[in-house]
C-alpha positions in Angstrom: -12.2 -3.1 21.6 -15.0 -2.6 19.1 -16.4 -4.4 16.7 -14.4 -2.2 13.8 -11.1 -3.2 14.8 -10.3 0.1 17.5 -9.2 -0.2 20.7 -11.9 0.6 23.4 -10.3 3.6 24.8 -10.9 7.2 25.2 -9.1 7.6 22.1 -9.9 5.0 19.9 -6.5 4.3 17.0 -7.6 3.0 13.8 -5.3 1.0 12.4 -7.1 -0.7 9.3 -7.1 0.9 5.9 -10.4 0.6 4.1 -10.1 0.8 0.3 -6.7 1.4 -2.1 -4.2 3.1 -1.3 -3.6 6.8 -2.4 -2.2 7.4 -5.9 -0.1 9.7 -6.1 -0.5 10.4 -9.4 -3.0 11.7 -9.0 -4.4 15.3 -7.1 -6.8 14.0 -4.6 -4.4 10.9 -4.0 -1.2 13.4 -3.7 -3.6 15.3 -1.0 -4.5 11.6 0.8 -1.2 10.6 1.1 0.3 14.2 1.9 -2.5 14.2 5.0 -2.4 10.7 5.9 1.4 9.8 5.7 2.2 10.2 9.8 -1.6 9.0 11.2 -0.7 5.7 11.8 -0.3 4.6 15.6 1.6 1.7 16.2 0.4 -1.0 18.7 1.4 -0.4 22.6 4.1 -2.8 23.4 3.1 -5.2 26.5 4.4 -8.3 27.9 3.5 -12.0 27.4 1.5 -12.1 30.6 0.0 -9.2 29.7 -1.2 -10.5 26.4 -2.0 -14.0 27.6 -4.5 -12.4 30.3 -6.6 -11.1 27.1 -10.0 -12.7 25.9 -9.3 -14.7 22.2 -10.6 -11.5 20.3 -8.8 -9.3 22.0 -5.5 -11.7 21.1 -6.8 -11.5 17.9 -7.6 -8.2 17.6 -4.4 -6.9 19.2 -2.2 -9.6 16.9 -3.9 -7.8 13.8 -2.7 -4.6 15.3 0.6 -6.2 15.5 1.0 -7.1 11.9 0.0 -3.7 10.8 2.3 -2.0 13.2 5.5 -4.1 11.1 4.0 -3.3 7.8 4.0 0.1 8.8 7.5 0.7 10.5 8.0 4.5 10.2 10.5 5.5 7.3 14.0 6.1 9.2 16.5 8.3 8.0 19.8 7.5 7.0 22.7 9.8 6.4 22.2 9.2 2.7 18.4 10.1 2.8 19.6 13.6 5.0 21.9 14.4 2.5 19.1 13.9 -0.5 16.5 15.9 1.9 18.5 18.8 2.8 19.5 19.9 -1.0 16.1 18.7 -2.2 14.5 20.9 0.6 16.6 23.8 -0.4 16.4 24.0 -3.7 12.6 23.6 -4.2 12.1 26.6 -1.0 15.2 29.3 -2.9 13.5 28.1 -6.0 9.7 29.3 -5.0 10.9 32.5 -3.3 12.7 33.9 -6.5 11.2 36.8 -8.2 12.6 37.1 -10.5 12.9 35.7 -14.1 15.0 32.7 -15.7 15.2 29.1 -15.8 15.0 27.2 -12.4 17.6 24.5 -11.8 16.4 21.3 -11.2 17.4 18.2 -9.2 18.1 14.7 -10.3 17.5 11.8 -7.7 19.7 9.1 -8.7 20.2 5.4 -6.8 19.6 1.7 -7.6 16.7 -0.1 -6.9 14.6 -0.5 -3.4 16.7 2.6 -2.3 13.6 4.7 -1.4 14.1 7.1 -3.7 10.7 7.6 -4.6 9.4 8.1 -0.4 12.3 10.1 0.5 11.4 12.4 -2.4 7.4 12.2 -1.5 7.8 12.8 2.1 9.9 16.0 1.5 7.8 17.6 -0.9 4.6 17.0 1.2 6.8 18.4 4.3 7.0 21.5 2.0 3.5 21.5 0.5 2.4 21.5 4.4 4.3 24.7 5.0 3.6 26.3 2.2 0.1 25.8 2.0 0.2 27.7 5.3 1.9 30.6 4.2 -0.5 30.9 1.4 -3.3 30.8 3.5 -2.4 33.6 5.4 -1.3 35.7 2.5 -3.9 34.2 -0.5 -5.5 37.3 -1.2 -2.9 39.2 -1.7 -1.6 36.8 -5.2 -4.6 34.9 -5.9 -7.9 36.2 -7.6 -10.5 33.9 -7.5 -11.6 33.2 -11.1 -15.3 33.1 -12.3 -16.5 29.7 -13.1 -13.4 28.0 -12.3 -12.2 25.5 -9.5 -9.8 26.8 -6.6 -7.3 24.2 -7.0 -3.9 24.7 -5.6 -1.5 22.1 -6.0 1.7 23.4 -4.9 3.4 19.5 -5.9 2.8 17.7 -9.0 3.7 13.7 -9.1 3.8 11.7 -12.1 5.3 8.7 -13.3 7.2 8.1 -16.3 5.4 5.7 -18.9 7.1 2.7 -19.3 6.6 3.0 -23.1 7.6 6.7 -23.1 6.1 9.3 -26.0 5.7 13.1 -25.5 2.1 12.0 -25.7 2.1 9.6 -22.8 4.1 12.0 -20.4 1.6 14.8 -21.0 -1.0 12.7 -20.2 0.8 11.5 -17.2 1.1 15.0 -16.1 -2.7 15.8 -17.0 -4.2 13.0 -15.4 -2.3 14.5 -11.8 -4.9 17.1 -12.4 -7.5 15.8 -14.2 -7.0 18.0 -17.1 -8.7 17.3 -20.6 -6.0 15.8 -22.7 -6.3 18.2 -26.3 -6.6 17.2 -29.7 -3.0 16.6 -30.3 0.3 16.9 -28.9 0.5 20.6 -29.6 -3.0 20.7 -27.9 -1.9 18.7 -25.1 1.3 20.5 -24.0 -0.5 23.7 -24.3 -2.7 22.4 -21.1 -0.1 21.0 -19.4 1.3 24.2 -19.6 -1.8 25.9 -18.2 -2.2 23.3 -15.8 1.2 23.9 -14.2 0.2 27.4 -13.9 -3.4 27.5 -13.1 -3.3 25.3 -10.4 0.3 27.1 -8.7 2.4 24.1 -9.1 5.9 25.3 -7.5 7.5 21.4 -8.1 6.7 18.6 -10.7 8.3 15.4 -10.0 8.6 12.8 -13.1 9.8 9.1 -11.3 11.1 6.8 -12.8 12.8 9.0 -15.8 15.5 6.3 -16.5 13.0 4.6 -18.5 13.7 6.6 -21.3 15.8 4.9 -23.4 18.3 7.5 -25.6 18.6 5.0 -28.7 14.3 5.4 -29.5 13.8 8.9 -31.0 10.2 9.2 -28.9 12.2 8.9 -26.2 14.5 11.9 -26.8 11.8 14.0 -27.8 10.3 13.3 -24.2 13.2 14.3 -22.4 13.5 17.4 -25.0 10.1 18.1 -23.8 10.8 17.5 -20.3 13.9 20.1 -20.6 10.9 22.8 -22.0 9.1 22.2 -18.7 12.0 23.7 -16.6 11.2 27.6 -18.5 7.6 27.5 -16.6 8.6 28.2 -13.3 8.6 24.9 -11.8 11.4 23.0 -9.9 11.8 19.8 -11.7 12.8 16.7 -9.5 13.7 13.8 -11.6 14.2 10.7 -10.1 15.4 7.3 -11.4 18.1 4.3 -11.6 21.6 5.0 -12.5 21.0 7.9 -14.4 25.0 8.8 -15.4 24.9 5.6 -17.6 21.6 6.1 -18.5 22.1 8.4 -21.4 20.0 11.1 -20.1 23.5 13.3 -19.1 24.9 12.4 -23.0 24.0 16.1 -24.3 25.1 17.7 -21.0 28.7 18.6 -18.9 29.9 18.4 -15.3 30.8 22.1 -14.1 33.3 21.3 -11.6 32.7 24.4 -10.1 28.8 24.6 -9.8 29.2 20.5 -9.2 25.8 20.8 -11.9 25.3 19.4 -14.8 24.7 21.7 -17.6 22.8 21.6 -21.0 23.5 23.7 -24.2 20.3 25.2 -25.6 18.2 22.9 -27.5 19.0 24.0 -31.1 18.5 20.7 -33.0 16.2 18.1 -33.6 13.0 17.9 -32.5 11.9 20.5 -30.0 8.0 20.7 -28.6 8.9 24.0 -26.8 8.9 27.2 -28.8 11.2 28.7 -26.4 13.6 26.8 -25.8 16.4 27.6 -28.1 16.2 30.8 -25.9 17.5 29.3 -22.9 21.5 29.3 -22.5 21.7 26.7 -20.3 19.9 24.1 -18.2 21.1 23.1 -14.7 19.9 20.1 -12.8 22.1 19.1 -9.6 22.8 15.1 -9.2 22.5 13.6 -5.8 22.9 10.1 -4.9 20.7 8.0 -2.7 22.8 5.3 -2.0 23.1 1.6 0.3 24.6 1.7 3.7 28.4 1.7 3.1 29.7 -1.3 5.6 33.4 -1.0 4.4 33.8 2.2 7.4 33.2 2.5 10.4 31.2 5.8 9.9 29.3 3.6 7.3 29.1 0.5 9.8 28.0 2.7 12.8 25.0 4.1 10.9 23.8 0.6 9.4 23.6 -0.6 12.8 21.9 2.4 14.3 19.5 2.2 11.5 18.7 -1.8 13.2 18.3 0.0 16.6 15.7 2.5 15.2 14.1 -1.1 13.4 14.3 -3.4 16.4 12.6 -0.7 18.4 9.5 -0.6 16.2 9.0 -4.3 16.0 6.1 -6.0 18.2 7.3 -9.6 19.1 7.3 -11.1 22.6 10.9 -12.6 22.8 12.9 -10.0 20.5 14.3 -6.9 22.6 16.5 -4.8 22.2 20.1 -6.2 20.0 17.7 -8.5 18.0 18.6 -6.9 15.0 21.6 -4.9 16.0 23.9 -7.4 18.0 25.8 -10.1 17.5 26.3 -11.6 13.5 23.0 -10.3 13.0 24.2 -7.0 11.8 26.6 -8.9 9.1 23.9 -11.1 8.2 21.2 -8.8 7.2 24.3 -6.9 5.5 24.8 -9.8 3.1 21.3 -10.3 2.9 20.1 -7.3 1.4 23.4 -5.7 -0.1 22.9 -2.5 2.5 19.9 -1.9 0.7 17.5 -0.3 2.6 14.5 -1.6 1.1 15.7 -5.3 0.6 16.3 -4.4 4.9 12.9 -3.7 5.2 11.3 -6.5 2.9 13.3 -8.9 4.6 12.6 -7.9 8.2 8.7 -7.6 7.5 8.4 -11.1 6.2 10.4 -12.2 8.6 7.9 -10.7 11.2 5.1 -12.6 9.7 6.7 -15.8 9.4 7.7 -15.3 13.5 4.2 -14.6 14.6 3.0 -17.3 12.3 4.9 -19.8 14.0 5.0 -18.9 17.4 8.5 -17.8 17.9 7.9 -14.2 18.5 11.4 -14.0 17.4 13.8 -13.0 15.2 17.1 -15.1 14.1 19.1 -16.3 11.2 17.3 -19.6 11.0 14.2 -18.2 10.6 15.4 -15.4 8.2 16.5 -18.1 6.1 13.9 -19.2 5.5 12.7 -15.9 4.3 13.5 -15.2 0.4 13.4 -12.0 -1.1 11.6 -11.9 -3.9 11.8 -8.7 -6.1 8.9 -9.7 -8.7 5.7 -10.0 -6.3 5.4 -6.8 -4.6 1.7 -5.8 -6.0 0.1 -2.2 -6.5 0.4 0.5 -9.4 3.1 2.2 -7.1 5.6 -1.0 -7.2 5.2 -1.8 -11.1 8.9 -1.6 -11.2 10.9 -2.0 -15.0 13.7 -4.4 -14.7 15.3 -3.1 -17.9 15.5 0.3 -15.9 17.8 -0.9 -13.4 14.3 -0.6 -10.8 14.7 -4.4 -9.5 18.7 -4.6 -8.0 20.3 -7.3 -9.6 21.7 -8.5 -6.3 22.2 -11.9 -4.8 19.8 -12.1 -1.6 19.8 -15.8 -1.3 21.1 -16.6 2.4 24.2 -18.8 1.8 23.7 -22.5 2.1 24.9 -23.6 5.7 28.2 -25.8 5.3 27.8 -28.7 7.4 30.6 -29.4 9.9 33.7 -31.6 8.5 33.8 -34.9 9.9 36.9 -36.5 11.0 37.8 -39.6 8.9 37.2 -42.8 10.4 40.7 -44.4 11.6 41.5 -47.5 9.8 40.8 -50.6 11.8 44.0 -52.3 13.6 44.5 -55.7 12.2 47.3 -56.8 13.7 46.0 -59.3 16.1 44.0 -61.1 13.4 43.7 -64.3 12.7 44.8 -65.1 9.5 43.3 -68.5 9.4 44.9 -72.1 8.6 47.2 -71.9 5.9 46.9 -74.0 2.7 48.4 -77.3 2.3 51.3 -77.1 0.5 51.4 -79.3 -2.9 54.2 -82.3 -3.2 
């Protein structure tokens, strides 16, 4: 290997990330993680012998290798994730083709905590920014004009995140900062260029994450979703995403249509509105679809959690652990009232557990080594895992392993005292 951590091959695999990792909220880290999200190689699997014939540095190198291959297990699908991928794929493609005018509908993301919401939604835009952008390069000069004095930005997919404090103010700026837009003198100012933005730089989808953290009781809150609701007449596909959204009040002002299975807003012709045009719109559609955990009460729901372990155990890097480490035996159950079916409790779980395992020589994993493996929801660092607890973003699960009952022990038999001695008896008294 060389001396920057790559294997001495003919094609040498980095597998060390120098610097932060992309933000996503912003252009140039959208474009980093939308060109980087698959160019990871995992670490060749070899045997014991194999690795115990190495040099110490090439242990050591190849152990690093290791531990960045489990931190960077590839995303598996579930059924759940398919179903979110398929509408979300479809409605942003029908969306973009349209011609014609009117509102688009939009699409809500809705799940608890740790469901990967957020990735699933990432991952499928950036599958469609990837074909898209090579449509438009074959076709760009039949739409686009290059403007004088101006930068050639595309950005088919915009990604912000809601502030946690949300104000029309501080989701514009959110939305501005993706394209590092001047801000404006004041709100009016501001949505003004985040309405140019949007359609300057040919933005087809804006996500917002994290909307549930607007909370319907604070008036800056409902004028943020009133503005978000303005957003949907610039066509744009809006993709909301957040925790529990039927309870979170963001659905008060809107219906169920049985028929369209949408949910449906009346015009906005009250209150507070930052969009001119919006009491023009007759209705606002946004389709609900839940992400949610592995369901182990079937056995549709039962199969798929443990194929999900087989597409896990395959990816890990340990010596001892083969295949049915993960998926066999009361593993399966284990790891099921572990983590709730969540599947990024599963993952938290399983990675730590990887670390503590190479850390201590087992190159296993088992349920006494899992125990000793908490999961704790408050220390995941990064601006991408700043998660708001009173938005339903941390799951208010139990993921303590249950204490192990020591075995009942049979009481001790009384001891037979019928051959005793009893002694000399007293003398009796005259």
């Amino acid at each position: 290997m060389s001396d920057h951590g790559m294997p001495a091959a003919d094609n040498p695999v980095p597998f060390l990330r120098f610097g932060p990792r992309p933000d996503r909220t912003t252009y140039e880290g959208w474009q980093e993680f939308r060109k980087t999200r698959d160019l990871f190689v995992p670490v060749k699997k070899i045997t014991l012998a194999e690795y115990q014939l190495m040099s110490p540095r090439k242990k050591s190198l190849h152990d690093l290798h290791r531990a960045a291959t489990h931190v960077n297990m590839t995303l598996l699908e579930t059924p759940m994730s398919v179903a979110v991928t398929d509408l979300m794929r479809s409605r942003i493609q029908n969306n973009a083709m349209r011609f014609g005018p009117g509102t688009l509908d939009g699409l809500m993301i809705n799940g608890g905590g740790y469901q990967g919401k957020t990735e699933t939604a990432c991952r499928t835009a950036a599958e469609f920014e990837d074909d898209w952008r090579e449509l438009f390069e074959q076709y760009r000069s039949h739409y686009v004009d290059a403007m004088p004095g101006t930068r050639d930005l595309i950005a088919p997919i915009g990604y912000c995140q809601t502030p946690v404090k949300a104000t029309p103010i501080a989701l514009c700026e959110a939305i501005l900062d993706f394209y590092g837009a001047p801000y404006g003198k004041n709100l009016r100012g501001m949505i003004r260029n985040v309405r140019e933005s949007i359609k300057a730089h040919a933005t087809t989808v804006l996500m917002i994450d994290d909307i549930t953290r607007l909370k319907m009781h604070r008036e800056d809150d409902q004028d943020t979703l009133d503005l978000i609701r303005g957003l949907m007449d610039l066509d744009v596909t809006l993709v909301l995403i957040g925790v529990n959204i039927p309870r979170s009040g963001l659905l008060r002002e809107g219906w169920h249509d049985p028929r369209t299975k949408q949910w449906v807003y009346a015009p906005l012709t009250r209150g507070k509105s930052y969009n001119p045009d919006a009491s023009t719109q007759t209705e606002r559609r946004f389709d609900l679809i839940n992400l949610d955990p592995f369901d182990y009460s079937t056995d549709a729901g039962t199969e798929a959690f443990i194929e999900h372990l087989v597409g896990i155990e395959n990816q890990i890097r340990l010596f001892h652990a083969g295949p049915g480490t993960l998926s066999e035996g009361n593993m399966p159950e284990y790891l099921r009232r572990r983590t709730h079916g969540i599947v990024g409790l599963l993952r938290r779980l399983i990675e730590d557990g990887l670390v503590k395992a190479m850390d201590s020589g087992l190159e296993d994993l088992t349920t006494d080594l899992l125990d000793e493996v908490p999961i704790n929801l408050g220390n995941v660092p990064g601006k991408d895992n700043e998660r708001d607890a009173e938005a339903g973003e941390i799951p208010d699960v139990d993921t303590a392993p249950q204490p192990k009952q020591k075995p009942k022990q049979a009481p001790k038999k009384g001891r037979n005292t019928v051959y005793d001695d009893p002694g000399t008896p007293a003398a009796v008294e005259a």
